[in-house]
PyMOL Python script that loads the backbone (N, CA, C, O; Angstrom):
from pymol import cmd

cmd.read_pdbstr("""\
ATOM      1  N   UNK A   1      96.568 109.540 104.220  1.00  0.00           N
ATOM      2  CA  UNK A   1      95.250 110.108 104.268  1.00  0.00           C
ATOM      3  C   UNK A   1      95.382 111.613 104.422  1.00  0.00           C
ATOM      4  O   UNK A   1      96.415 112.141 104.835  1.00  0.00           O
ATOM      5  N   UNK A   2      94.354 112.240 104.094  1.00  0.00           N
ATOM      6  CA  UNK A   2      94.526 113.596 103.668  1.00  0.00           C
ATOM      7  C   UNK A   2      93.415 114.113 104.387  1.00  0.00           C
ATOM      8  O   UNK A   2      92.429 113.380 104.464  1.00  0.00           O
ATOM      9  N   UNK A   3      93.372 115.393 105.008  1.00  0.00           N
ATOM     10  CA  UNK A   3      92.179 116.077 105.593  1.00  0.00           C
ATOM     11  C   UNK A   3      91.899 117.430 105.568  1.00  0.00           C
ATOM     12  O   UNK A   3      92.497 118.069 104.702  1.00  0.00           O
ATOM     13  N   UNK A   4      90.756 118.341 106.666  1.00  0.00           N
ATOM     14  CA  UNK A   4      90.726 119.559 106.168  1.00  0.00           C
ATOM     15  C   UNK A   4      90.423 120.057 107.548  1.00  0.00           C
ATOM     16  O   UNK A   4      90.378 119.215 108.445  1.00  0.00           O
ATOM     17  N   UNK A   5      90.322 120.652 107.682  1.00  0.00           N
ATOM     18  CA  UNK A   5      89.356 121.851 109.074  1.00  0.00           C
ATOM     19  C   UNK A   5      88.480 120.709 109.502  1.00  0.00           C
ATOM     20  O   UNK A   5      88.490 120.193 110.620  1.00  0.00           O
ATOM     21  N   UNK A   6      87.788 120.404 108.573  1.00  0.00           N
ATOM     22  CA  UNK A   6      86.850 119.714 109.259  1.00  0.00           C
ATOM     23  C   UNK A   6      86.730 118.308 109.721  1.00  0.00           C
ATOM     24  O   UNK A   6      85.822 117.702 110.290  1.00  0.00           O
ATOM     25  N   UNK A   7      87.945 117.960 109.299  1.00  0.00           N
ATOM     26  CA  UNK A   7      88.718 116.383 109.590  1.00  0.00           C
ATOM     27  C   UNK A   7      87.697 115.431 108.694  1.00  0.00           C
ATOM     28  O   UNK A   7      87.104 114.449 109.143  1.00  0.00           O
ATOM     29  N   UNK A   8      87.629 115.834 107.587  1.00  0.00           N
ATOM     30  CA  UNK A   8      86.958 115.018 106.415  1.00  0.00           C
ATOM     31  C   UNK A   8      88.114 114.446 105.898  1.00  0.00           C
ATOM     32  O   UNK A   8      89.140 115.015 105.529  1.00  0.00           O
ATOM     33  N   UNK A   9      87.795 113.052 105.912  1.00  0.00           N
ATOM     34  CA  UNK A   9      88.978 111.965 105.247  1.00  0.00           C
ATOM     35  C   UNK A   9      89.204 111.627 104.315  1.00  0.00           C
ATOM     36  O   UNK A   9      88.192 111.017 103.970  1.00  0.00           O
ATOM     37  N   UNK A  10      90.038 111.566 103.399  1.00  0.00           N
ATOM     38  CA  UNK A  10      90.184 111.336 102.336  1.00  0.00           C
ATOM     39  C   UNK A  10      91.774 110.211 102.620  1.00  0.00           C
ATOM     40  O   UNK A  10      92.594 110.288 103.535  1.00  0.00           O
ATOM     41  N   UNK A  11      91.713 108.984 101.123  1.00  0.00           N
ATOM     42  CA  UNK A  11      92.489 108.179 101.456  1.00  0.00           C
ATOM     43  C   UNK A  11      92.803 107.623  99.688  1.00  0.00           C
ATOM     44  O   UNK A  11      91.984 107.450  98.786  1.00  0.00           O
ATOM     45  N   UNK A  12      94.045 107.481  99.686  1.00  0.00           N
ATOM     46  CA  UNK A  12      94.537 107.490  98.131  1.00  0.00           C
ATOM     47  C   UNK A  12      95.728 106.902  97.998  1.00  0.00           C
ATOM     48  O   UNK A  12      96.179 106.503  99.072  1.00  0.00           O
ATOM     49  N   UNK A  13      96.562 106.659  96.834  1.00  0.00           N
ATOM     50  CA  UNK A  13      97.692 105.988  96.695  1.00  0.00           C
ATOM     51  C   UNK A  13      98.159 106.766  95.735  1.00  0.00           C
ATOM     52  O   UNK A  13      97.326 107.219  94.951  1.00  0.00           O
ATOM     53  N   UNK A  14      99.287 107.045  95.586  1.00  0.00           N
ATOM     54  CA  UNK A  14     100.506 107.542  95.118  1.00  0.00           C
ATOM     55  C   UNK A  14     101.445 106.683  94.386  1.00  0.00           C
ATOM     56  O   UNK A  14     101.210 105.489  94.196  1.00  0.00           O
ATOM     57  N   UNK A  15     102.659 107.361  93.912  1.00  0.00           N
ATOM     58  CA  UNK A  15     103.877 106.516  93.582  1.00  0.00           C
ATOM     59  C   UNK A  15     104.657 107.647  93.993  1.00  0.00           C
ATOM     60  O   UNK A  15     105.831 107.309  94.147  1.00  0.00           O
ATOM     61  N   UNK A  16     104.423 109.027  94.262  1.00  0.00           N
ATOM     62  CA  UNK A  16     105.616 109.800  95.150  1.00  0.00           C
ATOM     63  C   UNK A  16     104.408 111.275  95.716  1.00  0.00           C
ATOM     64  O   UNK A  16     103.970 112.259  95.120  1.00  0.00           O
ATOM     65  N   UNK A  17     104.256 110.795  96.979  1.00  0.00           N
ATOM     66  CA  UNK A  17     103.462 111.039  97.781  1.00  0.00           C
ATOM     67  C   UNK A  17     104.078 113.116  98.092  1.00  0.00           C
ATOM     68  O   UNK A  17     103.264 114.038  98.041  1.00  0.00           O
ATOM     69  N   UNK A  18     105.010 113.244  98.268  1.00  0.00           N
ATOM     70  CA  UNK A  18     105.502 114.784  97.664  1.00  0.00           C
ATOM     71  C   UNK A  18     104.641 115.448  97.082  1.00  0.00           C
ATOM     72  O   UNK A  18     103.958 116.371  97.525  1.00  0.00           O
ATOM     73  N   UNK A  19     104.662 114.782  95.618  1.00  0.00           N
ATOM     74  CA  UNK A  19     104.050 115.621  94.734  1.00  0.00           C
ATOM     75  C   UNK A  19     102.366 115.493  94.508  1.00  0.00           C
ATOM     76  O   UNK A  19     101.694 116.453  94.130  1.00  0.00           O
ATOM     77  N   UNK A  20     101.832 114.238  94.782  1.00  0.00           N
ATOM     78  CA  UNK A  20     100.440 114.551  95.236  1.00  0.00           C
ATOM     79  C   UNK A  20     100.415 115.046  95.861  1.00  0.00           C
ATOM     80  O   UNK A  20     100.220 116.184  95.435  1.00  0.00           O
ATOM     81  N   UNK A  21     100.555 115.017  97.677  1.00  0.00           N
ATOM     82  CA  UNK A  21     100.214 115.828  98.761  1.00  0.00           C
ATOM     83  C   UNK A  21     100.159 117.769  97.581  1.00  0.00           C
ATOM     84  O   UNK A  21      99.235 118.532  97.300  1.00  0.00           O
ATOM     85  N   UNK A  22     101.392 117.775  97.326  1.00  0.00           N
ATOM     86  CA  UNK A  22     101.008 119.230  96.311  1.00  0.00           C
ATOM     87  C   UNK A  22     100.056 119.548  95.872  1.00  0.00           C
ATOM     88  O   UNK A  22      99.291 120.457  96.194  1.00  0.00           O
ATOM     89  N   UNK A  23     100.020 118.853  95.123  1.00  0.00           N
ATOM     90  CA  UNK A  23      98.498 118.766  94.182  1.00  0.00           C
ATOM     91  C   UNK A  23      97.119 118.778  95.048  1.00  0.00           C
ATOM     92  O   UNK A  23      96.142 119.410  94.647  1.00  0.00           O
ATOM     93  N   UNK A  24      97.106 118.089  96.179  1.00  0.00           N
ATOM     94  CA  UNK A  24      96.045 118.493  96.894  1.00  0.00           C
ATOM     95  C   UNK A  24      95.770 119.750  97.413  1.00  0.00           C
ATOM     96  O   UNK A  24      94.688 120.330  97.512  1.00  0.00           O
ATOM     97  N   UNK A  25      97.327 120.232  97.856  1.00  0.00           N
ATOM     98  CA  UNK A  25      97.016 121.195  99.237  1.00  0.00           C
ATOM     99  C   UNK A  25      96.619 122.219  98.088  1.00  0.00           C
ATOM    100  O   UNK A  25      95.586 122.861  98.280  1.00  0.00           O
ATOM    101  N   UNK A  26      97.554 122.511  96.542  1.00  0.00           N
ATOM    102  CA  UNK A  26      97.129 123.588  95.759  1.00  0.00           C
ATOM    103  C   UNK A  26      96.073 123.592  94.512  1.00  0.00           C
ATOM    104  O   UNK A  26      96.116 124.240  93.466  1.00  0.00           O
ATOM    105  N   UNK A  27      94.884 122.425  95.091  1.00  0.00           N
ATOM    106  CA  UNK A  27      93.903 122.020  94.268  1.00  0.00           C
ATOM    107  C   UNK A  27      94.561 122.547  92.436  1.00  0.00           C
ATOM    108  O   UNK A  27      94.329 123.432  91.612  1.00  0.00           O
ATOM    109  N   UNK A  28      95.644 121.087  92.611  1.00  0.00           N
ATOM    110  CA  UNK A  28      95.764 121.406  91.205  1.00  0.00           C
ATOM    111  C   UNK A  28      95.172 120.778  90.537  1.00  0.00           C
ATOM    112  O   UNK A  28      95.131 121.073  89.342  1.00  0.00           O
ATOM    113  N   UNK A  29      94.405 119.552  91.076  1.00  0.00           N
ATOM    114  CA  UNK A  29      93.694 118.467  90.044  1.00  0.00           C
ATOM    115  C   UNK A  29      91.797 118.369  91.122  1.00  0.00           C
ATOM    116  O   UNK A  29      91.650 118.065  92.305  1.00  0.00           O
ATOM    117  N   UNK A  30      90.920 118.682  90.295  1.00  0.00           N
ATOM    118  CA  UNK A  30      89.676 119.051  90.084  1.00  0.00           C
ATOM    119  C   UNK A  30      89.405 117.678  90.799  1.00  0.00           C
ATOM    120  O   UNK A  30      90.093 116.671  90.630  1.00  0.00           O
ATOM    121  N   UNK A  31      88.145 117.788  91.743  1.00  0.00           N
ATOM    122  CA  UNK A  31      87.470 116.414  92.448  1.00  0.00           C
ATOM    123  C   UNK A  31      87.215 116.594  93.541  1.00  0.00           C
ATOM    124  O   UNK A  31      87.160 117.802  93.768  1.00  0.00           O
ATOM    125  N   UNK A  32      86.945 115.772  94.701  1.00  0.00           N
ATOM    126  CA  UNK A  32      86.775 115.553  95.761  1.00  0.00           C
ATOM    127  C   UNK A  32      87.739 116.669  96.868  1.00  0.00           C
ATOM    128  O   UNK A  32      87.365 117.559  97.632  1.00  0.00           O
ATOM    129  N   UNK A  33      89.085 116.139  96.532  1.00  0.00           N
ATOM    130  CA  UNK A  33      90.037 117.013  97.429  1.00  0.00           C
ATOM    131  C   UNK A  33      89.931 117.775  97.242  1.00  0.00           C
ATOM    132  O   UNK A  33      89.466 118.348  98.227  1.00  0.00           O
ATOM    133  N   UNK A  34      90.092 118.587  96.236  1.00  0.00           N
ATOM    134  CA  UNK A  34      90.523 120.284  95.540  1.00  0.00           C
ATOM    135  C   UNK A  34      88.471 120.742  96.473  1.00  0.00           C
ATOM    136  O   UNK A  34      88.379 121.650  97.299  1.00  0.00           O
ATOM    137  N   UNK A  35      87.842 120.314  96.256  1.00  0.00           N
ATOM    138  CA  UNK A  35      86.019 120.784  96.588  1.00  0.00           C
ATOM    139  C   UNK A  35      85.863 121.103  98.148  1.00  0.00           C
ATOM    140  O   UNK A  35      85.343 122.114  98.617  1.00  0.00           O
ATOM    141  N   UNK A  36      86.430 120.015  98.866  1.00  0.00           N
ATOM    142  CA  UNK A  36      87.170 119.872 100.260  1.00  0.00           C
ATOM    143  C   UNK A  36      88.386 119.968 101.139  1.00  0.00           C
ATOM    144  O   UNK A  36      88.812 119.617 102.240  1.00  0.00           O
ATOM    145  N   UNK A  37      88.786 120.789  99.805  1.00  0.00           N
ATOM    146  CA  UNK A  37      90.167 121.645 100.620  1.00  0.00           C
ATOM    147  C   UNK A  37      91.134 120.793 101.384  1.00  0.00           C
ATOM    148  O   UNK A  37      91.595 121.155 102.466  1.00  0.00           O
ATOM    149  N   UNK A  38      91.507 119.389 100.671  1.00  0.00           N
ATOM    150  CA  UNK A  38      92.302 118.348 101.699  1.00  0.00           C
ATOM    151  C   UNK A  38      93.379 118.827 101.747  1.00  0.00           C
ATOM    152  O   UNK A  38      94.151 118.201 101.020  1.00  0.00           O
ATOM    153  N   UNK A  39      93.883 119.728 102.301  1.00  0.00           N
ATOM    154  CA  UNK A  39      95.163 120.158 102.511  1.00  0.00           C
ATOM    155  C   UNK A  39      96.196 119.248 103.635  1.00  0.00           C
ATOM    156  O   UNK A  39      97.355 119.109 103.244  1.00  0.00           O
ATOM    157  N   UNK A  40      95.923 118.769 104.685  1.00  0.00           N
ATOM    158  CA  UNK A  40      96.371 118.293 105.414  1.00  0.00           C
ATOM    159  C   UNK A  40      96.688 116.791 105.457  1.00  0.00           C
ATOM    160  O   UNK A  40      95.794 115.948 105.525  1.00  0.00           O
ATOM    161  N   UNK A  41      98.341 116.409 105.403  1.00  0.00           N
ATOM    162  CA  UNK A  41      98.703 115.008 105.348  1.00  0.00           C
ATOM    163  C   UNK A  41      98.862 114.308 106.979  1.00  0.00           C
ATOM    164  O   UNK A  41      99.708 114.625 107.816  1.00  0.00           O
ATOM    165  N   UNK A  42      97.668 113.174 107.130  1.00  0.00           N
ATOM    166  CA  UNK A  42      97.534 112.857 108.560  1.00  0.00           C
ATOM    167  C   UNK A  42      97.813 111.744 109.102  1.00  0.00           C
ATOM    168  O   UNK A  42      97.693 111.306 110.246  1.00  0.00           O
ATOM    169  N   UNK A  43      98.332 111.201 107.822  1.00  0.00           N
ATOM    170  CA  UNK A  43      98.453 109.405 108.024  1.00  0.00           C
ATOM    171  C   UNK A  43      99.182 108.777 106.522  1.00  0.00           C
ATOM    172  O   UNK A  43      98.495 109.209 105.597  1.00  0.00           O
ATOM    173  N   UNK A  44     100.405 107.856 105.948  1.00  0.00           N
ATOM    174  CA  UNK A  44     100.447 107.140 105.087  1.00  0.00           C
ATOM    175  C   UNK A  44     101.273 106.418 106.030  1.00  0.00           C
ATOM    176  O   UNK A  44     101.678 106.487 107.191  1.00  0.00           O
ATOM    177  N   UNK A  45     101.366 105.332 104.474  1.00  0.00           N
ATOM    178  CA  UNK A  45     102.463 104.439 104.715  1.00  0.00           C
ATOM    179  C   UNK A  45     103.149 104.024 103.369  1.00  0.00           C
ATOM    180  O   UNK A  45     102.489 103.900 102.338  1.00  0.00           O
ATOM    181  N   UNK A  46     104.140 103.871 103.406  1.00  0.00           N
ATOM    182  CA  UNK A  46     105.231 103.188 102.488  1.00  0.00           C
ATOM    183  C   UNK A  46     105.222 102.021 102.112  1.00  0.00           C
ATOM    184  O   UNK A  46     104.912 101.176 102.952  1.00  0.00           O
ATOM    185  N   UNK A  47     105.515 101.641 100.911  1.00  0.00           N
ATOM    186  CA  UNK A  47     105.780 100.433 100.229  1.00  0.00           C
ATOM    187  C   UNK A  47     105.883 100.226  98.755  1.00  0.00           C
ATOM    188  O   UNK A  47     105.190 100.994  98.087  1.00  0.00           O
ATOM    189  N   UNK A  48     106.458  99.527  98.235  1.00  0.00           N
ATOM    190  CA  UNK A  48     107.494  99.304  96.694  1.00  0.00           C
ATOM    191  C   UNK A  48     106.688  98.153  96.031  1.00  0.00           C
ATOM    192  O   UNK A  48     107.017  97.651  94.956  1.00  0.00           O
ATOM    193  N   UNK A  49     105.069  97.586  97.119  1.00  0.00           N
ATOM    194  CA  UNK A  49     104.682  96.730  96.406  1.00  0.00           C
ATOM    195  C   UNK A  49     103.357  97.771  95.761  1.00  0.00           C
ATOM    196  O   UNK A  49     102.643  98.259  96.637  1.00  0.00           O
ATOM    197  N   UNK A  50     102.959  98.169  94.117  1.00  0.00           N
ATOM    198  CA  UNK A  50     101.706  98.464  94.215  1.00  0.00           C
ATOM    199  C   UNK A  50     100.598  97.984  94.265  1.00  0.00           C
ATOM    200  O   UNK A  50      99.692  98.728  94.639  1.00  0.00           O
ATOM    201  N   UNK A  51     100.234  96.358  93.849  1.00  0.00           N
ATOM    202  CA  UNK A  51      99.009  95.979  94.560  1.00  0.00           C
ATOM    203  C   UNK A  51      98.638  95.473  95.960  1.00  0.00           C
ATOM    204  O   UNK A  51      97.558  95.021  96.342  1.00  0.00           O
ATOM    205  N   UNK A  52     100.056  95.699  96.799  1.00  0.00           N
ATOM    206  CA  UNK A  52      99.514  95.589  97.953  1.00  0.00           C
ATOM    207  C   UNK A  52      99.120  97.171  98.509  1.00  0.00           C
ATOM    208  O   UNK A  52      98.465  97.205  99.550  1.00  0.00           O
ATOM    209  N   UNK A  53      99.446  98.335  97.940  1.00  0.00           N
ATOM    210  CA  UNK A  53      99.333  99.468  98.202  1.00  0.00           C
ATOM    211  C   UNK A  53      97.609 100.047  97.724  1.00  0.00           C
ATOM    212  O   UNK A  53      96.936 100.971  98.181  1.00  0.00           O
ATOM    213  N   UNK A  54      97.296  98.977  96.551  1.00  0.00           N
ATOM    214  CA  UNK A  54      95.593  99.601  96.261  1.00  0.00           C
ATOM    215  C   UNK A  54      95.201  98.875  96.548  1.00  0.00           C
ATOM    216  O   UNK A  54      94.079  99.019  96.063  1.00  0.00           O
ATOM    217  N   UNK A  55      95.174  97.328  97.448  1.00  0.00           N
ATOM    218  CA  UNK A  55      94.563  96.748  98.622  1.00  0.00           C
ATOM    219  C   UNK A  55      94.245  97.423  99.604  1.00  0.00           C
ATOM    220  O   UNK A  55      93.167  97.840 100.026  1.00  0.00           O
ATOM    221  N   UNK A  56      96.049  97.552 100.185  1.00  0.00           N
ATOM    222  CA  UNK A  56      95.449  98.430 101.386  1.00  0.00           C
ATOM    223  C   UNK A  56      94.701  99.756 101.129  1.00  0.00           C
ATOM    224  O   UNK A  56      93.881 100.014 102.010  1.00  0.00           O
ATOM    225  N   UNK A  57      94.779 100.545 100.252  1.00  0.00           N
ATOM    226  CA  UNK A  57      93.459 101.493  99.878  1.00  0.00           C
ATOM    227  C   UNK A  57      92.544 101.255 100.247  1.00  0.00           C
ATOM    228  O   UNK A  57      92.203 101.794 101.300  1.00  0.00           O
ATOM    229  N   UNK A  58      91.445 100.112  99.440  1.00  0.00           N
ATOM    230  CA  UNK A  58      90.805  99.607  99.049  1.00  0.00           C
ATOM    231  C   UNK A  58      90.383  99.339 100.594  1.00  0.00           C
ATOM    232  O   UNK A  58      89.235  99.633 100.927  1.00  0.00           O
ATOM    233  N   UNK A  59      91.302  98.775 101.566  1.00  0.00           N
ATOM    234  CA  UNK A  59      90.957  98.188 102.915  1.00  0.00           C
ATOM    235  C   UNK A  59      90.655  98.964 103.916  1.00  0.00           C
ATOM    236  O   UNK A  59      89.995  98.629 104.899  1.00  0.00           O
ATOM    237  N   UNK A  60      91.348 100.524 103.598  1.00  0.00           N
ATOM    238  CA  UNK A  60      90.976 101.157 104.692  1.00  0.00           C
ATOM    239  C   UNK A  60      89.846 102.026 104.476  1.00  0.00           C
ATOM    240  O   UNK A  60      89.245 102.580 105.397  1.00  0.00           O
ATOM    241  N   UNK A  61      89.407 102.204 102.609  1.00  0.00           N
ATOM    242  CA  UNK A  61      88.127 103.072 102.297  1.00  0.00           C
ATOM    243  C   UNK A  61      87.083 102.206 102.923  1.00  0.00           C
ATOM    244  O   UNK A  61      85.965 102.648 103.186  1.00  0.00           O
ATOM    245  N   UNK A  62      87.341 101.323 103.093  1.00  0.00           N
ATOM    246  CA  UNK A  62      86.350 100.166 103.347  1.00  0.00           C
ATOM    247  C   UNK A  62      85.936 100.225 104.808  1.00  0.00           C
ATOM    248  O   UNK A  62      85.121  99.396 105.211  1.00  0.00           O
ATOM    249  N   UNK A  63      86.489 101.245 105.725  1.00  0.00           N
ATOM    250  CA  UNK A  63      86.692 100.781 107.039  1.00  0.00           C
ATOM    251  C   UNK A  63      85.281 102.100 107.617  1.00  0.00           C
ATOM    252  O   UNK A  63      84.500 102.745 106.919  1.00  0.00           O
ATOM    253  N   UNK A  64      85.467 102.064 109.206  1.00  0.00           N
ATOM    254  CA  UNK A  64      84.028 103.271 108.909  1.00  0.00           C
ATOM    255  C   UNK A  64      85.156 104.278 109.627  1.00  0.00           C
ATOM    256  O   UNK A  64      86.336 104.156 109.955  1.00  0.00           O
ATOM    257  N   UNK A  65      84.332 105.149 109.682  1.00  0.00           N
ATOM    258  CA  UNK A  65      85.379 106.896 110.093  1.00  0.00           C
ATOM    259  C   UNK A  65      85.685 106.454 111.586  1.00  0.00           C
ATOM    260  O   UNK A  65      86.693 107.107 111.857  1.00  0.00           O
ATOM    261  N   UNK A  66      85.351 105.686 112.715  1.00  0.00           N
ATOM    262  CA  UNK A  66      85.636 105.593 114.118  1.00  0.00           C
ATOM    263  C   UNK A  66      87.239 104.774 113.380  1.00  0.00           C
ATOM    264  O   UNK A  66      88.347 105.310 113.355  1.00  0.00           O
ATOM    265  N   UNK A  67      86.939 103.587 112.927  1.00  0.00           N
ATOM    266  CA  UNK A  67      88.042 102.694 112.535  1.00  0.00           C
ATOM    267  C   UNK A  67      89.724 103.675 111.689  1.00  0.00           C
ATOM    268  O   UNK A  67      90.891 103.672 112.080  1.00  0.00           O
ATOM    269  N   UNK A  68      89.284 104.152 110.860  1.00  0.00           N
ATOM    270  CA  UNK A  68      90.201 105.458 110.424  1.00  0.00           C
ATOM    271  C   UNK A  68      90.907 106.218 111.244  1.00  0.00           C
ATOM    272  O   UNK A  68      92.079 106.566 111.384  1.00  0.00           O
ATOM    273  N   UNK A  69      89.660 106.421 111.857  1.00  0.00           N
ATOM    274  CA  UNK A  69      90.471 108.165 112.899  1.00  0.00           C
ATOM    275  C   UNK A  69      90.931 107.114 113.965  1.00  0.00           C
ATOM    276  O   UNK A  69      91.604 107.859 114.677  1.00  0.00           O
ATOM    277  N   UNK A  70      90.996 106.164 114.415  1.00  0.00           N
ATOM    278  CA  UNK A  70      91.759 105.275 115.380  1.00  0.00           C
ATOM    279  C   UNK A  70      93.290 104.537 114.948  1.00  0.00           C
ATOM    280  O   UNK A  70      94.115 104.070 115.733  1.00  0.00           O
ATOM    281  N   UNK A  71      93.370 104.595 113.514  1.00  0.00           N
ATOM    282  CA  UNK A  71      94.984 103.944 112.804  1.00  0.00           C
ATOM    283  C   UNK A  71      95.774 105.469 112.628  1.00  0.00           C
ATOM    284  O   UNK A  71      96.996 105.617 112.652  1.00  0.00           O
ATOM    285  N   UNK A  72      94.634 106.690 112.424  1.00  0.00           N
ATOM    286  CA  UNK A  72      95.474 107.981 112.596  1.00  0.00           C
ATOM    287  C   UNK A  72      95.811 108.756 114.210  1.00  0.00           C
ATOM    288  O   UNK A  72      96.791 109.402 114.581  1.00  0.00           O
ATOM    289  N   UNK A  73      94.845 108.459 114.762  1.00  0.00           N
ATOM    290  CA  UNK A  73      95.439 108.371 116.060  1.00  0.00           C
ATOM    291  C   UNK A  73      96.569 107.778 116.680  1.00  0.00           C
ATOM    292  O   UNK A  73      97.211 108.531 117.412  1.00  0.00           O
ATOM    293  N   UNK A  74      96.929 106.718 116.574  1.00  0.00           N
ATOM    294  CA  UNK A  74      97.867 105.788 117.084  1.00  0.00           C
ATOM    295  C   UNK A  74      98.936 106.331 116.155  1.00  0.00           C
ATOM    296  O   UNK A  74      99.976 106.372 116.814  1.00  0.00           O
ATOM    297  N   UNK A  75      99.191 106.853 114.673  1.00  0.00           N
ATOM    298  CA  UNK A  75     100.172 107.192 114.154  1.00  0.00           C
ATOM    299  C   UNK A  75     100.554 108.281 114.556  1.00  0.00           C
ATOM    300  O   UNK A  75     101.712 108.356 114.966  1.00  0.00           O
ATOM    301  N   UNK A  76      99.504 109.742 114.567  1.00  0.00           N
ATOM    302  CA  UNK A  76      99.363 111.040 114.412  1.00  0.00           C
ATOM    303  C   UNK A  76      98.628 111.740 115.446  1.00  0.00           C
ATOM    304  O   UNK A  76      97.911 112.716 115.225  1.00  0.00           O
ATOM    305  N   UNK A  77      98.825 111.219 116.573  1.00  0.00           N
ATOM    306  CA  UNK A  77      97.642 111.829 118.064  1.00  0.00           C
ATOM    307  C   UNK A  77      97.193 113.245 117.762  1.00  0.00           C
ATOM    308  O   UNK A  77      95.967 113.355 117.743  1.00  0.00           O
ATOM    309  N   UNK A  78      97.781 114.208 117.554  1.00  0.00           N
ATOM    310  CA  UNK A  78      97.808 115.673 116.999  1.00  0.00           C
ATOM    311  C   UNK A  78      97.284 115.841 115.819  1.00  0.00           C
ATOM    312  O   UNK A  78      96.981 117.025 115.672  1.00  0.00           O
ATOM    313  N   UNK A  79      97.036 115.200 114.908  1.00  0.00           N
ATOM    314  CA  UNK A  79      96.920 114.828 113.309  1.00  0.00           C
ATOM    315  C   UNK A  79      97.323 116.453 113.149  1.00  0.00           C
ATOM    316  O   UNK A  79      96.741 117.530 113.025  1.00  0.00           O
ATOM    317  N   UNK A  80      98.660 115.949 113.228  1.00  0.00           N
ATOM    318  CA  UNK A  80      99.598 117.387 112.607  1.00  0.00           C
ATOM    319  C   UNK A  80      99.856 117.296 111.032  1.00  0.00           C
ATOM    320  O   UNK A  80     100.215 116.141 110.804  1.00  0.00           O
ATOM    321  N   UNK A  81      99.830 117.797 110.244  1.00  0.00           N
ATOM    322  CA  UNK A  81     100.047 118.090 109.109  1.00  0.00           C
ATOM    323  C   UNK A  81     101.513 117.690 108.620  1.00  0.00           C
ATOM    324  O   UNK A  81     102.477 118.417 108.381  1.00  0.00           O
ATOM    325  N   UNK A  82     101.356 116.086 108.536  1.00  0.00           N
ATOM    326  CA  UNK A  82     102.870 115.542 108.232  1.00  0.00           C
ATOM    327  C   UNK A  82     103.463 116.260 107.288  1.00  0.00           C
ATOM    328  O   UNK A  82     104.546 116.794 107.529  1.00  0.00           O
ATOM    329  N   UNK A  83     102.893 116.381 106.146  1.00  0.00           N
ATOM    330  CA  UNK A  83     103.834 117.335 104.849  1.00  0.00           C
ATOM    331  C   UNK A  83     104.830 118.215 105.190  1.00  0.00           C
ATOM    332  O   UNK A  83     105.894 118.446 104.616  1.00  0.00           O
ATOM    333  N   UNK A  84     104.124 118.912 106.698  1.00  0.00           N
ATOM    334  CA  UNK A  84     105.397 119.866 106.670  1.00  0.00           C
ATOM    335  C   UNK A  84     106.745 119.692 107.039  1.00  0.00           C
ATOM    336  O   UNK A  84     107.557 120.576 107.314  1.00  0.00           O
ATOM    337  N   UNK A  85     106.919 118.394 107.019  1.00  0.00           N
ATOM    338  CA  UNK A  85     108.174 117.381 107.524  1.00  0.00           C
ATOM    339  C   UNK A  85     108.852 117.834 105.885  1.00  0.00           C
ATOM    340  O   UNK A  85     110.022 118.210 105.811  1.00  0.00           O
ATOM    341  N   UNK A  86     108.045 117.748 104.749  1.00  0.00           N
ATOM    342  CA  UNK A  86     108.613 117.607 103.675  1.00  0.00           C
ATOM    343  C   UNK A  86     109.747 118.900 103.250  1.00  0.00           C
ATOM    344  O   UNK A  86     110.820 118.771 102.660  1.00  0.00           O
ATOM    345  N   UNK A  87     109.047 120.280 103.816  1.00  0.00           N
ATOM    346  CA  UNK A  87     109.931 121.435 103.829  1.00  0.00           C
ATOM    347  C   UNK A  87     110.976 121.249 104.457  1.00  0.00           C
ATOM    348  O   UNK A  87     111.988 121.941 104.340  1.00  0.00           O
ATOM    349  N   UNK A  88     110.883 120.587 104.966  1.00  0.00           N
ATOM    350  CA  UNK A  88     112.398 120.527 106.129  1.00  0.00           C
ATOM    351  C   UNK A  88     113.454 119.825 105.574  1.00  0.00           C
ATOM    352  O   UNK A  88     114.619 120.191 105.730  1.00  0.00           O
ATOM    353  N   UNK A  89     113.001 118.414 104.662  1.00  0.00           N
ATOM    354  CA  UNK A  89     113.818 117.347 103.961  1.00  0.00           C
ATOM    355  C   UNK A  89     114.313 118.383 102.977  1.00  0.00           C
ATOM    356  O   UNK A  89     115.486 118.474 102.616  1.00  0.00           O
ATOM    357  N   UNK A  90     113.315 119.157 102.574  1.00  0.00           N
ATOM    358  CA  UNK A  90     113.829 120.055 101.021  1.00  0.00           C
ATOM    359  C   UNK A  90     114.721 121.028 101.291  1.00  0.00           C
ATOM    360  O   UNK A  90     115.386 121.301 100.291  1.00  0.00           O
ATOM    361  N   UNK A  91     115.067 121.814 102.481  1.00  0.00           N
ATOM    362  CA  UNK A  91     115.979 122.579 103.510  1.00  0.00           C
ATOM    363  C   UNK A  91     117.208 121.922 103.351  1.00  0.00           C
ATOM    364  O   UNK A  91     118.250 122.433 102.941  1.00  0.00           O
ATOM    365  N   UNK A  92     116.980 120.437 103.795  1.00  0.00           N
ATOM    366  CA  UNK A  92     117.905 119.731 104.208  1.00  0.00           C
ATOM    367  C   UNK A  92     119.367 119.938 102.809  1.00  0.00           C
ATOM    368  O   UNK A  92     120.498 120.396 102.645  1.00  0.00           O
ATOM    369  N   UNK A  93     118.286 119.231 102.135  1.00  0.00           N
ATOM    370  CA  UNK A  93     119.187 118.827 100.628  1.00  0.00           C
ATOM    371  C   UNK A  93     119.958 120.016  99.844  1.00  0.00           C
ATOM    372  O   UNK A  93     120.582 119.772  98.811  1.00  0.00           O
TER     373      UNK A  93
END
""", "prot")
cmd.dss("prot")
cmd.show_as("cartoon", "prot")
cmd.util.cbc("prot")
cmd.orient("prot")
């Protein structure tokens, strides 16, 4: 899940979560995120199955904003801006 200043939620699926998160933070693709500035990565999860991955989409758009900000809480108490974990992996290599 993706957010902004104003902790507006946004929630999506990938196949390499890197290079979306990009695309959001540098509104390269026109819509919702790029309008709302979702720069901030606050919550995913992993997995190699994709229709259990646009289920769970599907399950958590479905959920209301108390229910959301409570599975990002328990992951992300700070809802720190996971991505920037990603500079560090890219350091790494």
């Amino acid at each position: 899940m993706m957010t902004n200043r104003s902790r507006t939620l946004y929630a999506g699926v990938t196949n390499d979560l890197h290079r979306r998160v990009c695309e959001h933070k540098y509104r390269l693709v026109a819509g919702f995120t790029s309008e709302y500035n979702m720069s901030r990565l606050v919550y995913y999860e992993a997995t190699s199955d994709v229709r259990g991955a646009i289920a769970r989409e599907n399950q958590i758009k479905s959920w209301s904003r108390a229910k959301k900000k409570a599975l990002i809480d328990g992951f992300n108490p700070s809802w720190r801006d996971l991505s920037e974990d990603f500079a560090d992996a890219d350091e790494a290599s």
